[in-house]
C-alpha positions as CSV (number, residue, x, y, z in Angstrom):
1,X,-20.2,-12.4,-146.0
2,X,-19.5,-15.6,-144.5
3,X,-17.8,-18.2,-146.4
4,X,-20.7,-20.8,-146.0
5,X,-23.1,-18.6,-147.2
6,X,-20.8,-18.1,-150.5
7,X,-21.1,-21.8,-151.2
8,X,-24.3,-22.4,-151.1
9,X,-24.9,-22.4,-154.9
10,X,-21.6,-24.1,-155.9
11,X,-21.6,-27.1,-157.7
12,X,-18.4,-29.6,-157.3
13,X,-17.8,-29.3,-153.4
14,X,-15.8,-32.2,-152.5
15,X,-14.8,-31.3,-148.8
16,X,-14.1,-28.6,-146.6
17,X,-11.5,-28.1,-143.3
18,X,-11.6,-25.1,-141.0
19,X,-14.3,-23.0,-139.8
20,X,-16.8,-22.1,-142.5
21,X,-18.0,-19.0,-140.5
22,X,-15.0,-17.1,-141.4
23,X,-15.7,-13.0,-142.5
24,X,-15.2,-12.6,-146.4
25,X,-14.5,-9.4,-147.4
26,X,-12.6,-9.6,-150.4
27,X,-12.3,-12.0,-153.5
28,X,-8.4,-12.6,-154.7
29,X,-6.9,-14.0,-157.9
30,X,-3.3,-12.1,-156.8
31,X,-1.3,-13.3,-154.1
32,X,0.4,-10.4,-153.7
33,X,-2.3,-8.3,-153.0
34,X,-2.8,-6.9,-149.7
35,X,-6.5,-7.5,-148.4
36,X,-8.2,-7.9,-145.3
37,X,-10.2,-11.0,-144.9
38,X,-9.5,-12.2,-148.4
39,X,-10.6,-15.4,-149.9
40,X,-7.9,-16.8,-152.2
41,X,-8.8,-19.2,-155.2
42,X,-6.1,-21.2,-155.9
43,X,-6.3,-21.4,-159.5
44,X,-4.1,-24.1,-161.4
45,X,-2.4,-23.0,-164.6
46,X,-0.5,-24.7,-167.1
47,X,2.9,-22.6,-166.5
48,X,2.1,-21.6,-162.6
49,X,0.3,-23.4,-160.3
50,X,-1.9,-21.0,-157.6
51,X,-1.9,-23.4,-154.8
52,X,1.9,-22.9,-154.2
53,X,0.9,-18.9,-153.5
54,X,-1.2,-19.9,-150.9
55,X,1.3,-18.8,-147.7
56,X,2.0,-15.1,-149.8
57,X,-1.9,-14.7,-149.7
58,X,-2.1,-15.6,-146.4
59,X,0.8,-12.9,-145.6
60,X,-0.6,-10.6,-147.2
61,X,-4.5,-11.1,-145.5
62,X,-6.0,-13.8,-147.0
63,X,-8.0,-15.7,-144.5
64,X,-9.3,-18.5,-146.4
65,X,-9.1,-20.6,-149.4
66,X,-10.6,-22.1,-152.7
67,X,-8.5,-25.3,-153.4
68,X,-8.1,-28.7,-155.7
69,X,-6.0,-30.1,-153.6
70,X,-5.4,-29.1,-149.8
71,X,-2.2,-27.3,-148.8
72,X,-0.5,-27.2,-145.7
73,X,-1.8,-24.2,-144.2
74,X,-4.0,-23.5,-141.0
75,X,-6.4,-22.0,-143.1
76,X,-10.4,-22.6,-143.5
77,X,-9.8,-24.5,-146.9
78,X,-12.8,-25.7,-149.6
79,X,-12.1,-28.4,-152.0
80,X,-13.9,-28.1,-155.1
81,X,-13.6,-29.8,-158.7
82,X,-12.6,-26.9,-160.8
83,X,-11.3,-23.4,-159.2
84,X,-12.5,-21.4,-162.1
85,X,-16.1,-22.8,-162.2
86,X,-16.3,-22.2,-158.2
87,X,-15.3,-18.4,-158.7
88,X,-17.9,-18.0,-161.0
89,X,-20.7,-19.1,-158.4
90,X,-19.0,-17.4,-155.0
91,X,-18.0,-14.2,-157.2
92,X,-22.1,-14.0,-158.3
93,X,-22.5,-14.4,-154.8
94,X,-20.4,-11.9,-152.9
95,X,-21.9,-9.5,-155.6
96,X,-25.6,-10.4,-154.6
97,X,-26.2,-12.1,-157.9
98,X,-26.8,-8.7,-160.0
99,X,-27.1,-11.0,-162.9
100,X,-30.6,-12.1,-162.2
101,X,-31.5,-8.5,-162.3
102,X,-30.5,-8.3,-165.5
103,X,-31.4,-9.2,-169.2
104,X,-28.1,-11.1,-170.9
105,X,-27.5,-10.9,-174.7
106,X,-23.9,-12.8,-175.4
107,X,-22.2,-12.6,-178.6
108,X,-19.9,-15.4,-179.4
109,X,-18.2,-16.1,-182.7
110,X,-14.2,-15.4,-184.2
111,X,-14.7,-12.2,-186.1
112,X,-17.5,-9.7,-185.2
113,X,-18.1,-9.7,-181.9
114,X,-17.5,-6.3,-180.9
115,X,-19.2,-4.2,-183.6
116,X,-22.4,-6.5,-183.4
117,X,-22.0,-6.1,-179.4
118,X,-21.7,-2.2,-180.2
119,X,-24.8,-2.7,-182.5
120,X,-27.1,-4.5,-180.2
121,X,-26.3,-1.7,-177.8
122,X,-27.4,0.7,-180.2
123,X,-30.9,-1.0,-180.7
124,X,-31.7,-1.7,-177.8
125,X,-30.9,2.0,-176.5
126,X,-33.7,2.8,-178.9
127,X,-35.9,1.0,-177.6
128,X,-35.7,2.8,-174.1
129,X,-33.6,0.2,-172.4
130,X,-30.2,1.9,-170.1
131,X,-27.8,-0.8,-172.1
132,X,-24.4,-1.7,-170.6
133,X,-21.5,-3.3,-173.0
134,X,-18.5,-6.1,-172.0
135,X,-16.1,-6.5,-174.3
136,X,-13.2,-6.0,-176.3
137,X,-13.0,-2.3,-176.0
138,X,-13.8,-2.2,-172.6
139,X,-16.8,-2.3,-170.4
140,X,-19.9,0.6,-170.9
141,X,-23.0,1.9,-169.0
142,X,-24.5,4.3,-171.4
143,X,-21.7,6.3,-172.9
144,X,-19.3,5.9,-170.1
145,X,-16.5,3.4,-170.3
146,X,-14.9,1.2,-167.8
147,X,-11.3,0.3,-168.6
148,X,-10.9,-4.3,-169.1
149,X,-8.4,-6.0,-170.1
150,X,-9.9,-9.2,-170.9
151,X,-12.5,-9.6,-173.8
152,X,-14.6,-11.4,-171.3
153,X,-13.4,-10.6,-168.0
154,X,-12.4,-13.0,-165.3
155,X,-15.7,-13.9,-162.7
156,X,-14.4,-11.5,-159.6
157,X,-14.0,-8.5,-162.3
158,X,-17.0,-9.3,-164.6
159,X,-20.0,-9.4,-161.2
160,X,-18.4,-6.4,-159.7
161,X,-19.0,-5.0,-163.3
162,X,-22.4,-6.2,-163.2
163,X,-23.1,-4.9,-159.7
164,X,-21.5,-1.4,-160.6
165,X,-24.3,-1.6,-164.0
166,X,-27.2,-2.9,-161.9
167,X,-26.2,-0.2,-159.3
168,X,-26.6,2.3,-162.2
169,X,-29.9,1.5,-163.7
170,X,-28.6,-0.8,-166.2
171,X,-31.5,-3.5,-167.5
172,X,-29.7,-5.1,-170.5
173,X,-25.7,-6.2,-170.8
174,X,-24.9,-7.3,-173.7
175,X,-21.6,-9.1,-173.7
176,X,-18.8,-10.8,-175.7
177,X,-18.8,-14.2,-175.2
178,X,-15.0,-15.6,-176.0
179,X,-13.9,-19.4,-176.4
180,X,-11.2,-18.3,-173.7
181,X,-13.9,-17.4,-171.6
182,X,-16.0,-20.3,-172.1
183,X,-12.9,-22.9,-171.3
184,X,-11.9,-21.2,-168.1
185,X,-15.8,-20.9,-166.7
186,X,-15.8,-17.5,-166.1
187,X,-19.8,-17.5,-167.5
188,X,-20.5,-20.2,-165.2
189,X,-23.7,-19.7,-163.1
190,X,-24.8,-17.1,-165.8
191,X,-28.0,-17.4,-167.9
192,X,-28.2,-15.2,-171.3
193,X,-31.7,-15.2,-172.7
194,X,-30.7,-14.8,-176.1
195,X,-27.0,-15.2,-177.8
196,X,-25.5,-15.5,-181.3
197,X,-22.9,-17.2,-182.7
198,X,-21.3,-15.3,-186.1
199,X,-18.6,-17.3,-187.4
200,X,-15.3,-19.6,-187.1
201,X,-12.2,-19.0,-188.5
202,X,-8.5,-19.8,-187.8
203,X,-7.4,-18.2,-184.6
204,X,-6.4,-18.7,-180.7
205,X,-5.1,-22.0,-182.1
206,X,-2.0,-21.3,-179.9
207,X,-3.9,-22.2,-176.8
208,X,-6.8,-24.4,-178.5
209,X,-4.3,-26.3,-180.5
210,X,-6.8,-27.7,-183.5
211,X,-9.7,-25.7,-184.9
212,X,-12.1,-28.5,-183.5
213,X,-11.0,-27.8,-180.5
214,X,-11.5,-24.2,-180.9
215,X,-15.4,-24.9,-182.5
216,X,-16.2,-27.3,-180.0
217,X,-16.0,-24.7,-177.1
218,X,-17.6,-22.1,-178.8
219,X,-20.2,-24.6,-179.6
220,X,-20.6,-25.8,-175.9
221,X,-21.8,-22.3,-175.0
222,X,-25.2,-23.2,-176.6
223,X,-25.1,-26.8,-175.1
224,X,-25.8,-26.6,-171.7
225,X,-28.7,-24.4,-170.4
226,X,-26.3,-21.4,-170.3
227,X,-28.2,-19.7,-173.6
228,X,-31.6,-19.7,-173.9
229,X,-32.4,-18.4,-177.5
230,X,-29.9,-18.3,-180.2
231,X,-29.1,-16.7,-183.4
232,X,-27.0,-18.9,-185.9
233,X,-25.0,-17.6,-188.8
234,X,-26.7,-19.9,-192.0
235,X,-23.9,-18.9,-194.1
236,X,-21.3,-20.4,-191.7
237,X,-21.1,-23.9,-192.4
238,X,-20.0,-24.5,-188.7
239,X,-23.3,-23.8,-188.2
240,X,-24.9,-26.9,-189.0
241,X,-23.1,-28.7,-186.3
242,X,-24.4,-26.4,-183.6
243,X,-28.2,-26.8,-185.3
244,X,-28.3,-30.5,-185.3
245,X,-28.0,-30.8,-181.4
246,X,-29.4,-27.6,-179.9
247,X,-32.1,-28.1,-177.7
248,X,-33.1,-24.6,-177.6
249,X,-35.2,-21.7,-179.9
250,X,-33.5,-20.6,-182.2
251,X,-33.5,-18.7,-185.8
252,X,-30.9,-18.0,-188.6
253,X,-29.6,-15.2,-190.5
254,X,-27.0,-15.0,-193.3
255,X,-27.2,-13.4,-196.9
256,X,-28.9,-17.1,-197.9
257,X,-32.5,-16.7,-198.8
258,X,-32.7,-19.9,-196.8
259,X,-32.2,-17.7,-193.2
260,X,-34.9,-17.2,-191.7
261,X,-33.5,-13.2,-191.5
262,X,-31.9,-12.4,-194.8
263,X,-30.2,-9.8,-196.5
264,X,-31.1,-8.9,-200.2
265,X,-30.5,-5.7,-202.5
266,X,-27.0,-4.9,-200.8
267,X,-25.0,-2.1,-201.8
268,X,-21.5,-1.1,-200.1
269,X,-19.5,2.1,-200.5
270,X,-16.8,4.0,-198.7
271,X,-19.9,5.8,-197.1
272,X,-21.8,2.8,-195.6
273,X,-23.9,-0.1,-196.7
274,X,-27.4,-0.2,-197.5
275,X,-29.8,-3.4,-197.7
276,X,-33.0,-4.9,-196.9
277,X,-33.4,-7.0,-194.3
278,X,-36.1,-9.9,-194.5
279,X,-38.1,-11.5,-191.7
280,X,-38.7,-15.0,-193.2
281,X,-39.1,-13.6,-196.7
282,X,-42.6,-12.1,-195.1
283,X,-41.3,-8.6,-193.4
284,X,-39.3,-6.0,-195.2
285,X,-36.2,-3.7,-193.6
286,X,-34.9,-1.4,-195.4
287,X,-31.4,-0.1,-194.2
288,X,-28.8,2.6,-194.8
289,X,-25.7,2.2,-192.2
290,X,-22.9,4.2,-191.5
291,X,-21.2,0.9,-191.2
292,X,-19.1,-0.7,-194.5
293,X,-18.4,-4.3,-195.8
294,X,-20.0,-7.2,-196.4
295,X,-18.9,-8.3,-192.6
296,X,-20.9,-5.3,-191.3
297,X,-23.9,-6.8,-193.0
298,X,-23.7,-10.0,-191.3
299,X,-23.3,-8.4,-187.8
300,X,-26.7,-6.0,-188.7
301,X,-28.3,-9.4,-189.3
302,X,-27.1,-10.8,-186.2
303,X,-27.6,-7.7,-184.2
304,X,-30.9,-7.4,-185.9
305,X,-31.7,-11.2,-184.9
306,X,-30.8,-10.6,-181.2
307,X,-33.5,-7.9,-181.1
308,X,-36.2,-9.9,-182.2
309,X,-35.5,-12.8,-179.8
310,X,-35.3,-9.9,-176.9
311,X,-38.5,-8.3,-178.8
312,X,-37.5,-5.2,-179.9
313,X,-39.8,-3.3,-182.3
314,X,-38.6,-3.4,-186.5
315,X,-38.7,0.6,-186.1
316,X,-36.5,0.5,-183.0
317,X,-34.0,-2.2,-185.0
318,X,-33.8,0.2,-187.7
319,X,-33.3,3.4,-185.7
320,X,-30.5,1.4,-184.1
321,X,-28.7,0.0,-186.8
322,X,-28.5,3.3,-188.6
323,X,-27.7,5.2,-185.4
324,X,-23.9,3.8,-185.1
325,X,-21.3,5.4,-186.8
326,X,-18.2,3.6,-185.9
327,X,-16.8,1.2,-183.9
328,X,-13.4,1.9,-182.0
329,X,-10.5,0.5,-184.2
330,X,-13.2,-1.6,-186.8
331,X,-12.8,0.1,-190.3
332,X,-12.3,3.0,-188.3
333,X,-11.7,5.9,-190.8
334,X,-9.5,8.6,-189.3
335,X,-9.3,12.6,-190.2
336,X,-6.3,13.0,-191.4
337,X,-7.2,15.8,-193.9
338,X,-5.1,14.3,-196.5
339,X,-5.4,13.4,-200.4
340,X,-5.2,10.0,-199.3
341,X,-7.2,8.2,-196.9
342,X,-6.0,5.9,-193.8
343,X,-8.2,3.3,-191.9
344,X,-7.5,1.8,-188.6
345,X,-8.6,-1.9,-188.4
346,X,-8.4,-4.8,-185.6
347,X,-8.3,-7.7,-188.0
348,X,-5.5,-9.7,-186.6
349,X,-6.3,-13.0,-188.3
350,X,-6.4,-14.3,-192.1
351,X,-9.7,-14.4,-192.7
352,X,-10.5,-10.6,-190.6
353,X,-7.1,-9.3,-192.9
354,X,-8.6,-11.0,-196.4
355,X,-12.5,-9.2,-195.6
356,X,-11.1,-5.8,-194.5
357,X,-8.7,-6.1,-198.0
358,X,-11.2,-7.1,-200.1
359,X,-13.7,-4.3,-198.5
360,X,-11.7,-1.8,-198.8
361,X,-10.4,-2.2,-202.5
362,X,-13.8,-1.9,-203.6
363,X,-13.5,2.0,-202.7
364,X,-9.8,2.2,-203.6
365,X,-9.4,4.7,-206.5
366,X,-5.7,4.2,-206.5
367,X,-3.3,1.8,-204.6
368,X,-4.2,-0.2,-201.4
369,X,-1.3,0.3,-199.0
370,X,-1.6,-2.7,-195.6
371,X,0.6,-2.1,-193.0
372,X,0.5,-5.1,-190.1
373,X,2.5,-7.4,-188.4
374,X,1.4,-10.9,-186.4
375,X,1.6,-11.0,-182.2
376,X,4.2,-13.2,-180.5
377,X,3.4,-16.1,-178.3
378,X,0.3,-16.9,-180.2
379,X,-0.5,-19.5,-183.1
380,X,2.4,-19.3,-185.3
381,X,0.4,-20.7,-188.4
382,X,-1.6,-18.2,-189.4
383,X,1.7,-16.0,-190.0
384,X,3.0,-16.8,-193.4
385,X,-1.0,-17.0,-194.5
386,X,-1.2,-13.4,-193.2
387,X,1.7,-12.1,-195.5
388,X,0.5,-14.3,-198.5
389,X,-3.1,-12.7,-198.3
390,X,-1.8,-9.4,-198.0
391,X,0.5,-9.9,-201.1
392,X,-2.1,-11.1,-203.3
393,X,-4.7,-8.5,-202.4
394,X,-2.9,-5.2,-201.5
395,X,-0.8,-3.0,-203.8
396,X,2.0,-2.8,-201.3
397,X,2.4,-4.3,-197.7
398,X,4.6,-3.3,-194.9
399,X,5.1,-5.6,-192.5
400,X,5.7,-4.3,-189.1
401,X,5.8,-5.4,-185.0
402,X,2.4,-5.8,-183.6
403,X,2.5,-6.9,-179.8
404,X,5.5,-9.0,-180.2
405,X,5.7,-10.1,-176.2
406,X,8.6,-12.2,-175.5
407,X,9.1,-13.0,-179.1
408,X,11.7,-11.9,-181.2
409,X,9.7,-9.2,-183.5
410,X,12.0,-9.9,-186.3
411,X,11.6,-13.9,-186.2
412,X,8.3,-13.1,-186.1
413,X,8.2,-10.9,-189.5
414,X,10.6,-13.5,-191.1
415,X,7.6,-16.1,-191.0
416,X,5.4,-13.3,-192.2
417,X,7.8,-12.7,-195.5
418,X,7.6,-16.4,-196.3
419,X,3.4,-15.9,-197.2
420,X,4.5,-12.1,-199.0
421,X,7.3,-13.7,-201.3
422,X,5.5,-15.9,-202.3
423,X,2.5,-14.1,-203.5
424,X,4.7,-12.1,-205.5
425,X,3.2,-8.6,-203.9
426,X,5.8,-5.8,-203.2
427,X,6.3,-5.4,-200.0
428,X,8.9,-3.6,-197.6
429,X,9.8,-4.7,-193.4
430,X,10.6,-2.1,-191.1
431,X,10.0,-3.3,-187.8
432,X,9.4,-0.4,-185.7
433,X,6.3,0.0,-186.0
434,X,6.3,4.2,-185.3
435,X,8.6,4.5,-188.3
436,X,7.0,1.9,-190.2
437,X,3.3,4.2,-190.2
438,X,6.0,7.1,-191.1
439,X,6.8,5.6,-194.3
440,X,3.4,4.8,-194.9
441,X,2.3,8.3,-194.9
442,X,5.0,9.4,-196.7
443,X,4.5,7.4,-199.4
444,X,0.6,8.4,-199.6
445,X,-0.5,9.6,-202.6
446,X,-3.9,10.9,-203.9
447,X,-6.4,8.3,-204.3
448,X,-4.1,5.8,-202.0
449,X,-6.2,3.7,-199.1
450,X,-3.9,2.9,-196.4
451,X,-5.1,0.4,-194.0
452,X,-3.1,0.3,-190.4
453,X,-4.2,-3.3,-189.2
454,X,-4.2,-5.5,-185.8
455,X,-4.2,-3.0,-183.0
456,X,-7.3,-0.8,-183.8
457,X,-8.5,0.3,-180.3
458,X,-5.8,-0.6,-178.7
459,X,-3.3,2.2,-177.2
460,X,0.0,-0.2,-176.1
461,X,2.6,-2.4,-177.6
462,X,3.5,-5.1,-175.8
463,X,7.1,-6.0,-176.2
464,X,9.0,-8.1,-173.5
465,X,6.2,-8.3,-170.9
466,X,5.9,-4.2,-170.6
467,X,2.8,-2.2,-172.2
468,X,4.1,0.7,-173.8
469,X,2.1,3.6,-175.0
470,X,0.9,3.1,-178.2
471,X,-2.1,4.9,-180.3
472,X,-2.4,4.9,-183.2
473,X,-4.6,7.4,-183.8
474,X,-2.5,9.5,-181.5
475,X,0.9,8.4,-184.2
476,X,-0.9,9.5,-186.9
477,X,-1.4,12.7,-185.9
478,X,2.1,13.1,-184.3
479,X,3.5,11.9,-187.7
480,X,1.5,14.2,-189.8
481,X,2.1,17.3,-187.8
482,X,5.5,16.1,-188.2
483,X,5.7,15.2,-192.2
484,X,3.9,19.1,-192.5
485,X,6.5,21.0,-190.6
């Protein structure tokens, strides 16, 4: 495409230098990549600053150039206000906008994005719709993943994704919608016809800084003509805040009688959850999921609320909701054929470690065993509150690596120990985190719940800036063929 006809829809032009004919055949993020007839946004960063790649790219076939400020290069250069926003609008472009051929659902919230994404994707695959999936665990058409490393991928990554869906039949996508993603536009240009918001709780503060901070973005997603129709947790009390200035349609959900899509008669066991749902106290649901935990019935309602803003029949909600049977690494129960049982869980923040705690020991006919750790180069904080709300609600906790980065792993388990201590809970550190699952199942007994937490679908460790291999459901089974020899 030519580069004029990639700007056409781009907001914040301030100038442009060079010829504006020039053949684009490639979108670039990475200097270092080797291109023909690349078009290089110079993104600015708060450690490294893009523009100063801008001769590399052009090395390396990089022909033009998305700037803030100019650089000294003979080089067709545009000027524009933000980067990131402009990547947005000339990555929709180069793609051939596949989002307006598509029906948007976003999910945004702290905790439960990715098993109500997995939910929604379940309903609305029963009502006849070819669903795709962006998130967390990757991107899906149908049943077929596509590897991403981002929960909400950067713009380039995320159109091609929605060209490659549209390409394939896909009519809805329903996405994760992160505060990370909403700060850095990469949903810029994109319009979601319906979207919920679940919750807040303490996380990301690392690169937020204060929890209002962190609110206020996620709240800004609803703000600005980017979401049409919304779903608001009632039971969230962040809630209110979003209520008393959106402009748009919207409903609420919660366990409150006062939602206008409620949950009554709710009954949680190892097995699942069952309850009721209620359409403004008028319609009646009745549900039996696969799915356990109070959490799970919160993303059924908000699911469940999503539907009904896209219009999706109550039998076809139902059908769906029932349908799943696990979500990768979210109270993922693995077969372990042993007297005791072992769960693999994502929660990586307080209030996801104090639910999936106080879930599980509802089923726990003996002790509840939480093995975890807290990742490195992220919020500090929540580390000490970690180990104190695993002290107070497990039997025993071992605290382990998780993703450590370039942190020292046992610095960060020192900070941990501080919360554990002083709960007074029994606890052990062993910081390899192989070793520290070994003594885990060794020390399973009959009746024992034993709940690995904060990588759950994820198969690396990431220690010193290299991934390394890591699955746990693949450890497990290692270790127990191991233990049985």
């Amino acid at each position: 495409m030519l580069l004029k006809d990639l700007l056409v829809e781009v907001p914040g032009v301030v100038e442009t230098r060079g010829n504006m004919l020039a053949e684009i055949e490639n979108l670039v993020i990475d200097s270092r990549e080797q291109v023909s007839n690349g078009l290089f946004f110079c993104i600015p960063g708060a450690r490294v600053d893009a523009h100063s790649f801008a001769p590399q790219a052009a090395q390396n076939g990089c022909v033009a150039l998305i700037v803030q400020r100019f650089v000294d290069l003979d080089l067709p250069q545009v000027r524009v206000e933000s980067v990131r926003s402009a990547m947005a609008y000339i990555a929709a472009a180069f793609y051939g906008h596949p989002e307006r051929e598509l029906r948007l659902v976003g999910v945004c919230g702290t905790k439960g994005k990715t098993t109500t994404s997995f939910l929604v994707k379940a309903i609305m695959e029963k009502a006849g719709y070819c669903t795709g999936l962006i998130g967390t665990t990757g991107n899906m058409i149908g049943e077929k993943r596509i590897k991403s490393n981002l929960t909400t991928p950067d713009p380039i990554d995320l159109h091609r994704c929605l060209r490659q869906m549209v390409d394939e039949g896909v009519e809805v996508v329903c996405m994760e919608v992160s505060a990370h993603a909403v700060d850095m536009h990469r949903l810029d240009g994109l319009t979601f016809e319906a979207a919920c918001y679940t919750n807040l709780s303490q996380d990301h503060l690392d690169y937020f800084g204060t929890m209002e901070r962190y609110f206020e973005t996620k709240k800004s997603f609803f703000m600005h003509g980017a979401v049409l129709n919304a779903a608001l947790n009632e039971d969230d009390e962040t809630s209110d805040s979003i209520i008393n200035d959106i402009r748009i349609p919207y409903l609420t959900f919660g366990i409150s009688s006062e939602a206008d899509v409620f949950a009554r008669d709710i009954e949680i066991s190892e097995e699942g959850v069952s309850f009721s749902i209620q359409l403004r106290g008028v319609e009646e649901m009745p549900i039996s999921m696969h799915l356990t935990g109070m959490f799970n019935v919160y993303n059924s309602l908000a699911a469940a609320s999503l539907a009904m803003i896209m219009g999706v029949r109550n039998c076809d909600i139902k059908a769906g909701l029932e349908s799943l049977r696990n979500v990768p690494g979210r109270v993922e129960m693995l077969d372990t054929q042993t007297p005791y049982k072992v769960i693999l869980d994502y929660s990586h923040s307080p209030d996801a470690l104090e639910n999936i705690l106080s879930t599980v020991r509802t089923f726990t006919r003996n002790r509840l065993i939480v093995l975890f750790g807290c990742g490195g180069d992220r919020d500090q904080g929540k580390r000490p509150v970690m180990g104190e709300i695993a002290g107070r609600l497990a039997d025993f906790s071992i605290l382990t690596s998780d993703n450590p980065r370039t942190e020292d792993p046992n610095e960060i388990l020192l900070a941990i120990e501080q919360g554990t201590k002083q709960s007074g809970g029994e606890y052990v550190i062993i910081e390899n985190r192989r070793e520290a699952i070994r003594y885990a199942l060794e020390m399973g007994q009959d009746g024992d719940v034993i709940i690995l937490a904060g990588k759950g679908h994820e198969t690396y460790q990431d220690i010193m800036g290299v991934k390394r291999p890591f699955d746990e459901k693949v450890v497990v089974s290692e270790l127990l063929t191991e233990i049985r020899a």
